[in-house]
mmCIF file of the N, C-alpha and C atoms, coordinates in Angstrom:
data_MODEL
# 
_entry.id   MODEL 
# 
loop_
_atom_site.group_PDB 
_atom_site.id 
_atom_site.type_symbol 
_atom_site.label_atom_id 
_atom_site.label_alt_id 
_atom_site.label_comp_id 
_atom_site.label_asym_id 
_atom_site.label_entity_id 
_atom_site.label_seq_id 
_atom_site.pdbx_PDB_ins_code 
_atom_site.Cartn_x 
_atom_site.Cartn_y 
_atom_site.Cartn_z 
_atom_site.occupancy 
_atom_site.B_iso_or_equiv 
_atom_site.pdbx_formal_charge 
_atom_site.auth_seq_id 
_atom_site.auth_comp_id 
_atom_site.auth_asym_id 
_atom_site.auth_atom_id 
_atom_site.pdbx_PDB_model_num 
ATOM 1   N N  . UNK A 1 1  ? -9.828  -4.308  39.894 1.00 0.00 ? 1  UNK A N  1 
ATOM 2   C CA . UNK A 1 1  ? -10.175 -4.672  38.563 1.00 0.00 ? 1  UNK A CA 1 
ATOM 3   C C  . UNK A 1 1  ? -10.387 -6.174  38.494 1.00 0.00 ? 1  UNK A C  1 
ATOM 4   N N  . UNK A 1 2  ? -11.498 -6.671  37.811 1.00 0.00 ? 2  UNK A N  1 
ATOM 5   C CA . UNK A 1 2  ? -11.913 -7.957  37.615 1.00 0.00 ? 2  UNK A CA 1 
ATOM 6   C C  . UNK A 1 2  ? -11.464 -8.013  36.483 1.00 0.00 ? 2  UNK A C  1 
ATOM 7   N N  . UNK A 1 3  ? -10.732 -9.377  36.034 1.00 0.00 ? 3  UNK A N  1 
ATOM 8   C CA . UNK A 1 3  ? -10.423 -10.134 34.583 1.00 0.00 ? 3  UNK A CA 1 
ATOM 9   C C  . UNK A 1 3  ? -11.712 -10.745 34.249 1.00 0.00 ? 3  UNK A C  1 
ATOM 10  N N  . UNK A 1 4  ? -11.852 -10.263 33.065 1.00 0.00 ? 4  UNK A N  1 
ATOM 11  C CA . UNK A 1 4  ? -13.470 -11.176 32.375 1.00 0.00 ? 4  UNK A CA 1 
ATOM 12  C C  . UNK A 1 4  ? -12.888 -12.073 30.841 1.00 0.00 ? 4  UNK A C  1 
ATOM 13  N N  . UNK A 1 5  ? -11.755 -11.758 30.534 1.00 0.00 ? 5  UNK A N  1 
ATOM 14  C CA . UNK A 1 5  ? -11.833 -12.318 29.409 1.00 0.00 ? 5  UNK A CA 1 
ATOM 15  C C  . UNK A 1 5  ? -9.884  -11.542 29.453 1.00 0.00 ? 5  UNK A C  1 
ATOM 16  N N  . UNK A 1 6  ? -8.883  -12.128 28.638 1.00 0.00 ? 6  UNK A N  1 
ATOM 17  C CA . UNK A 1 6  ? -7.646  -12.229 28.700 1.00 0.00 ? 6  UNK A CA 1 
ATOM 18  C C  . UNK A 1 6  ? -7.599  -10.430 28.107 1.00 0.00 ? 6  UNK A C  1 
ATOM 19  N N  . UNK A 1 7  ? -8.502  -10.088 27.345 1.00 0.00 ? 7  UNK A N  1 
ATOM 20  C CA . UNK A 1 7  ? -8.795  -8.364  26.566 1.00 0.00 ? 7  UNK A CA 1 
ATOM 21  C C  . UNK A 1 7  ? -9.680  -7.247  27.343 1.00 0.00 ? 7  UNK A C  1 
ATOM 22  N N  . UNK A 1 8  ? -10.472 -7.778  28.486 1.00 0.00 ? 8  UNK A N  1 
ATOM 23  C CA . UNK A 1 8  ? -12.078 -7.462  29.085 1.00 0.00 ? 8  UNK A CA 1 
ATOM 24  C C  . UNK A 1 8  ? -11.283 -7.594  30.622 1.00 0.00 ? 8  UNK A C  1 
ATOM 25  N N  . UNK A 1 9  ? -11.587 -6.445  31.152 1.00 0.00 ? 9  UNK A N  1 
ATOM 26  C CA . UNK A 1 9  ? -11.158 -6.147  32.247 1.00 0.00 ? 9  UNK A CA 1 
ATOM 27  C C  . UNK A 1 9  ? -12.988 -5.447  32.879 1.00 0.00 ? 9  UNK A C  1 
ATOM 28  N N  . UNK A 1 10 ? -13.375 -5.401  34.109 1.00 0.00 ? 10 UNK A N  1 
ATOM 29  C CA . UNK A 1 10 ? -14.487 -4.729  34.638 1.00 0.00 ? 10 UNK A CA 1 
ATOM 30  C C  . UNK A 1 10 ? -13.316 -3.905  35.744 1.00 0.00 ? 10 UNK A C  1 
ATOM 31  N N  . UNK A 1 11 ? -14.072 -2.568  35.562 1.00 0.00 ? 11 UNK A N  1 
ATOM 32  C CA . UNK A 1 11 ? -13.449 -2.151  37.351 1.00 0.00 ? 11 UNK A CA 1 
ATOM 33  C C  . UNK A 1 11 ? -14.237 -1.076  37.456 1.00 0.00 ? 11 UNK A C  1 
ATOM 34  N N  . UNK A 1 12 ? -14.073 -0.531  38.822 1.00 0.00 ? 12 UNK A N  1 
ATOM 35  C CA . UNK A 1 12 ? -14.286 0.498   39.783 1.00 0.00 ? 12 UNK A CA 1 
ATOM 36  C C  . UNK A 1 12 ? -14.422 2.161   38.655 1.00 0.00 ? 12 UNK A C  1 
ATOM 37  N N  . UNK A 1 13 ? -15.055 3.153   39.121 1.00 0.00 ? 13 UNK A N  1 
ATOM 38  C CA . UNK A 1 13 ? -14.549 4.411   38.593 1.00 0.00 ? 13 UNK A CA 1 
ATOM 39  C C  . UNK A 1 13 ? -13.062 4.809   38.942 1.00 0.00 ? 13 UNK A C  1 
ATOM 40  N N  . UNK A 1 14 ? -12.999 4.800   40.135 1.00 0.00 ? 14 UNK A N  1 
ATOM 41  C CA . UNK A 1 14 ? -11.518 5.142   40.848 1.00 0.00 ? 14 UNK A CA 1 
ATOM 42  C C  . UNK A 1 14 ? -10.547 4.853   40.086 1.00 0.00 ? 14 UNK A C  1 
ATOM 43  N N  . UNK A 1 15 ? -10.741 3.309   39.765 1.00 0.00 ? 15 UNK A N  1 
ATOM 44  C CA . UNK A 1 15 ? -9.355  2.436   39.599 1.00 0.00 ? 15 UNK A CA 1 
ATOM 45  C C  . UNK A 1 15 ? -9.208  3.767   37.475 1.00 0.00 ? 15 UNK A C  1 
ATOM 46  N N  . UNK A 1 16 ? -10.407 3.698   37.412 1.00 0.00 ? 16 UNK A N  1 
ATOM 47  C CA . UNK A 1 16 ? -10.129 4.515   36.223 1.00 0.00 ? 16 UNK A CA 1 
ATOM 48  C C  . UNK A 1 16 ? -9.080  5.834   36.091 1.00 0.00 ? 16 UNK A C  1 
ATOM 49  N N  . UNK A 1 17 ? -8.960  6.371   37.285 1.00 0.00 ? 17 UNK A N  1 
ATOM 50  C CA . UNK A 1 17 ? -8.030  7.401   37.394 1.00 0.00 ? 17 UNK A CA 1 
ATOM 51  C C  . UNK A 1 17 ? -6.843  7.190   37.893 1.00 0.00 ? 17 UNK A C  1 
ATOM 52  N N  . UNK A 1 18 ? -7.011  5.611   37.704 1.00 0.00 ? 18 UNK A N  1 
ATOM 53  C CA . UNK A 1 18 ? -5.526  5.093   37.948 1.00 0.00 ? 18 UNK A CA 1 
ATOM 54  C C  . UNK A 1 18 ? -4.433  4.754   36.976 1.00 0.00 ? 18 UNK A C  1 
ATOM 55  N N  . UNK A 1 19 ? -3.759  6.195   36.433 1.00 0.00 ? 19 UNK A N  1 
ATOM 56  C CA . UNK A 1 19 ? -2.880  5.645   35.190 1.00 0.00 ? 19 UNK A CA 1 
ATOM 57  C C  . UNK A 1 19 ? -1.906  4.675   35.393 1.00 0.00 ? 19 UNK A C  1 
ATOM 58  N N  . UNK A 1 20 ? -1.224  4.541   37.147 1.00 0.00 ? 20 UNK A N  1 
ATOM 59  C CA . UNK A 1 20 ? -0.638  3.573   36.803 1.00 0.00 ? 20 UNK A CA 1 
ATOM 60  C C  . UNK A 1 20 ? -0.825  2.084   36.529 1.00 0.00 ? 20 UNK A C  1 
ATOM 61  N N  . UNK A 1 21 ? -2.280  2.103   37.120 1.00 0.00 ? 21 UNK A N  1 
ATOM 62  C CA . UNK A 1 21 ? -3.277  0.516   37.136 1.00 0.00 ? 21 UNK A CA 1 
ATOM 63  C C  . UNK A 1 21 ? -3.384  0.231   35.569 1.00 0.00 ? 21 UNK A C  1 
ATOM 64  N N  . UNK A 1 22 ? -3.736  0.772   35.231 1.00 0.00 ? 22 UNK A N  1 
ATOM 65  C CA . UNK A 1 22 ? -4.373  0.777   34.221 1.00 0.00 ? 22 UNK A CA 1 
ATOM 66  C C  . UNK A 1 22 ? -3.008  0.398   32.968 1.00 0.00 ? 22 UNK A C  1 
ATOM 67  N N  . UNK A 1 23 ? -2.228  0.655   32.525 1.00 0.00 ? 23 UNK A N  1 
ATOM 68  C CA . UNK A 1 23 ? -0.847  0.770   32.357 1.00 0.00 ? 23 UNK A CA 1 
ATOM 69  C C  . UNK A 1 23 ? -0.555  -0.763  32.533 1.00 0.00 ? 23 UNK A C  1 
ATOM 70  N N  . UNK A 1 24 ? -0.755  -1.163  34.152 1.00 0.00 ? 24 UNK A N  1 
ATOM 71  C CA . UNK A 1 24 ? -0.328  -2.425  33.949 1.00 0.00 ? 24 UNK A CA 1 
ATOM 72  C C  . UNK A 1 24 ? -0.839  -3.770  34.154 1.00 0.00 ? 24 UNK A C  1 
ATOM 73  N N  . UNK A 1 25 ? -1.920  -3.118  33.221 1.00 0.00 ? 25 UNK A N  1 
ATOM 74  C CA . UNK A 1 25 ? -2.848  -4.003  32.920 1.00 0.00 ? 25 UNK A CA 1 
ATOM 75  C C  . UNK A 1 25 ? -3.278  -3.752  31.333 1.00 0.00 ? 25 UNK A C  1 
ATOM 76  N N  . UNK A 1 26 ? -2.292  -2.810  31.056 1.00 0.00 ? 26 UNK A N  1 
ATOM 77  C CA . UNK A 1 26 ? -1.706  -2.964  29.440 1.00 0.00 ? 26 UNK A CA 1 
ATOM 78  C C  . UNK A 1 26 ? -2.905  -2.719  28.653 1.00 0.00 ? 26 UNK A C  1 
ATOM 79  N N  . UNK A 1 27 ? -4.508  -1.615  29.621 1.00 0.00 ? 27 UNK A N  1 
ATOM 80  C CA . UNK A 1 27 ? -5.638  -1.431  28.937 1.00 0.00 ? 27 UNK A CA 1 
ATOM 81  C C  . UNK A 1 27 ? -5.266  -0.048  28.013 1.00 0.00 ? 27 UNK A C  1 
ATOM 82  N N  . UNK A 1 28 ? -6.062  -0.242  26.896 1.00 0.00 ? 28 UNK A N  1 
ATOM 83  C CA . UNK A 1 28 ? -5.652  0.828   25.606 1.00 0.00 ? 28 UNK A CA 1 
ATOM 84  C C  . UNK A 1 28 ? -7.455  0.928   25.065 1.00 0.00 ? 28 UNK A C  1 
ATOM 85  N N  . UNK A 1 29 ? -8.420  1.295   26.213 1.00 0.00 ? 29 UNK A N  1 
ATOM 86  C CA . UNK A 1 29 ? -9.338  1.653   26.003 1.00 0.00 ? 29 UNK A CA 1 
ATOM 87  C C  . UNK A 1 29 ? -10.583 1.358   26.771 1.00 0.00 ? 29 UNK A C  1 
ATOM 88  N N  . UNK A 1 30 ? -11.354 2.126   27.102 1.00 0.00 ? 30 UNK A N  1 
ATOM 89  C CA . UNK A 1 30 ? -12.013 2.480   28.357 1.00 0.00 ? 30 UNK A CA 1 
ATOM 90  C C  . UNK A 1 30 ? -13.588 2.476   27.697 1.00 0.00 ? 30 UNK A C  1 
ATOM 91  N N  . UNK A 1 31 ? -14.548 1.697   28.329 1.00 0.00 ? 31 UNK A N  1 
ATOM 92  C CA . UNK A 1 31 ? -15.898 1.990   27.915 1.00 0.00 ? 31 UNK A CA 1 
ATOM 93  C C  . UNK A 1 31 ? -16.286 2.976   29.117 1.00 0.00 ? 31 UNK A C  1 
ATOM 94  N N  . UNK A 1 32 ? -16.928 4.036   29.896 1.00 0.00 ? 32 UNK A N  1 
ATOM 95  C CA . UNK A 1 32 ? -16.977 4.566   30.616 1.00 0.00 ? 32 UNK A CA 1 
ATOM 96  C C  . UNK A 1 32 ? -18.885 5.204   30.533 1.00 0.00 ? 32 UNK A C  1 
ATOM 97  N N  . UNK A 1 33 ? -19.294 4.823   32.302 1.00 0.00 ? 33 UNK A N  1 
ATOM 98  C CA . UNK A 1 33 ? -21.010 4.803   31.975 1.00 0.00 ? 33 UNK A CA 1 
ATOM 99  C C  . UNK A 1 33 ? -20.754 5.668   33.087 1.00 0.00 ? 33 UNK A C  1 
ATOM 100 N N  . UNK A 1 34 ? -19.607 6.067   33.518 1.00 0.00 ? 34 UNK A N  1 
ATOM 101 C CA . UNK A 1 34 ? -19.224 7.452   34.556 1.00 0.00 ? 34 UNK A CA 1 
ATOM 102 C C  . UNK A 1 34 ? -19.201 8.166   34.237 1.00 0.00 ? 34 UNK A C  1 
ATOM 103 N N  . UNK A 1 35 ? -18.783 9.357   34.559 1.00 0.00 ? 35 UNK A N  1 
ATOM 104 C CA . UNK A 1 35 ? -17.797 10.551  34.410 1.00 0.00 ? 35 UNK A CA 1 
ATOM 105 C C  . UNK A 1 35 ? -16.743 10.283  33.390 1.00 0.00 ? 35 UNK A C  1 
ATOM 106 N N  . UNK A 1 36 ? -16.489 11.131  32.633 1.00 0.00 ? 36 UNK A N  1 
ATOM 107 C CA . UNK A 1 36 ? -15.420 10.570  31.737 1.00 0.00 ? 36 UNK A CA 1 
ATOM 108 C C  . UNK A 1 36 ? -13.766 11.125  32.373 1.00 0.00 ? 36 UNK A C  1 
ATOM 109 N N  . UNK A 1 37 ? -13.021 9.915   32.016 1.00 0.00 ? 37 UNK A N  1 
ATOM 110 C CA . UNK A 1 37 ? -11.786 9.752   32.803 1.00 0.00 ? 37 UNK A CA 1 
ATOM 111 C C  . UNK A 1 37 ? -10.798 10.184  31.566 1.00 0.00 ? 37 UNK A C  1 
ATOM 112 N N  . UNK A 1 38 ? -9.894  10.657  30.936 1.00 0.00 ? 38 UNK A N  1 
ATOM 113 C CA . UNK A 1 38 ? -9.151  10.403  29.876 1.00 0.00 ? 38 UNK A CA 1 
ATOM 114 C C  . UNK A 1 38 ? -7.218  10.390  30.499 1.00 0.00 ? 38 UNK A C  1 
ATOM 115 N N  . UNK A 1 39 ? -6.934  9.350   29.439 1.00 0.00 ? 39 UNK A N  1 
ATOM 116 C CA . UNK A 1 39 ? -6.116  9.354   29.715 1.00 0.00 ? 39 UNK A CA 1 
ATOM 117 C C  . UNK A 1 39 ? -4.721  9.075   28.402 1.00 0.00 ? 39 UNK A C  1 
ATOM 118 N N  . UNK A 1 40 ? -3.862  9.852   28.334 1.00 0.00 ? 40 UNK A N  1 
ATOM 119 C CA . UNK A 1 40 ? -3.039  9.780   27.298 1.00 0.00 ? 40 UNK A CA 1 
ATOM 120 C C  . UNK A 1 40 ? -2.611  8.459   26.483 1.00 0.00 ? 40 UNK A C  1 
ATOM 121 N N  . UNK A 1 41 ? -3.193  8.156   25.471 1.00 0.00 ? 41 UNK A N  1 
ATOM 122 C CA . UNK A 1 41 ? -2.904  7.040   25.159 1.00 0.00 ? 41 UNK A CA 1 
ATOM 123 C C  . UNK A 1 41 ? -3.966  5.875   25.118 1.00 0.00 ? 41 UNK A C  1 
ATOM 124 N N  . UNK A 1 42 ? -5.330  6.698   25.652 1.00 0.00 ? 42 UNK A N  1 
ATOM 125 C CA . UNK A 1 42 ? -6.037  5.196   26.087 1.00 0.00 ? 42 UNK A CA 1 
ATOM 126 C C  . UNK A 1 42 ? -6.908  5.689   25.424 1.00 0.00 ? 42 UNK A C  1 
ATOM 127 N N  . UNK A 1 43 ? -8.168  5.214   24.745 1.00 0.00 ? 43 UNK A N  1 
ATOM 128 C CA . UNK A 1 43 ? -9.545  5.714   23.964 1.00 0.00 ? 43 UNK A CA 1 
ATOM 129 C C  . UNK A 1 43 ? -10.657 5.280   25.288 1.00 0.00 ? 43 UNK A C  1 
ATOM 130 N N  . UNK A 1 44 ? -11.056 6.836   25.449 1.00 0.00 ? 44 UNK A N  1 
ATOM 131 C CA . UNK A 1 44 ? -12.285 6.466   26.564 1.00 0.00 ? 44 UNK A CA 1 
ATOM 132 C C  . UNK A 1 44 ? -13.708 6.808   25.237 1.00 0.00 ? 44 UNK A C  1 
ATOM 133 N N  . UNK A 1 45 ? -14.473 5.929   25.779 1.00 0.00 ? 45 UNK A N  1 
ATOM 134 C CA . UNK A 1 45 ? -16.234 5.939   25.040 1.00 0.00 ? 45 UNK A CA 1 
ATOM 135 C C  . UNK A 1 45 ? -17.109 6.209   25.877 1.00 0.00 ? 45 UNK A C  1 
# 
C-alpha cells in the first residue's frame, strides 16, 4: 500500500483481501475498479 495523502491510501487488489492490512491502516472505505472485495465494516464502491 502506497500513502498518497494522511486519508488516501493506493494499493494492490490482493492487499484488498487483506483484512488485517487494511485494519491497520485504519481504512473505513474502499474505491474498487476490481472485483469487488467486501469487508465488515469497510464501504467498498
Amino acid at each position: 500500500m502506497n500513502k498518497i495523502r494522511p486519508w488516501l491510501y493506493i494499493g494492490k487488489y490482493r492487499e484488498t483481501k487483506n483484512s488485517f492490512l487494511l485494519e491497520a491502516h485504519q481504512i473505513g472505505a474502499m474505491l474498487q475498479l476490481a472485483e469487488l472485495v467486501e469487508h465488515t465494516g469497510i464501504i467498498s464502491l
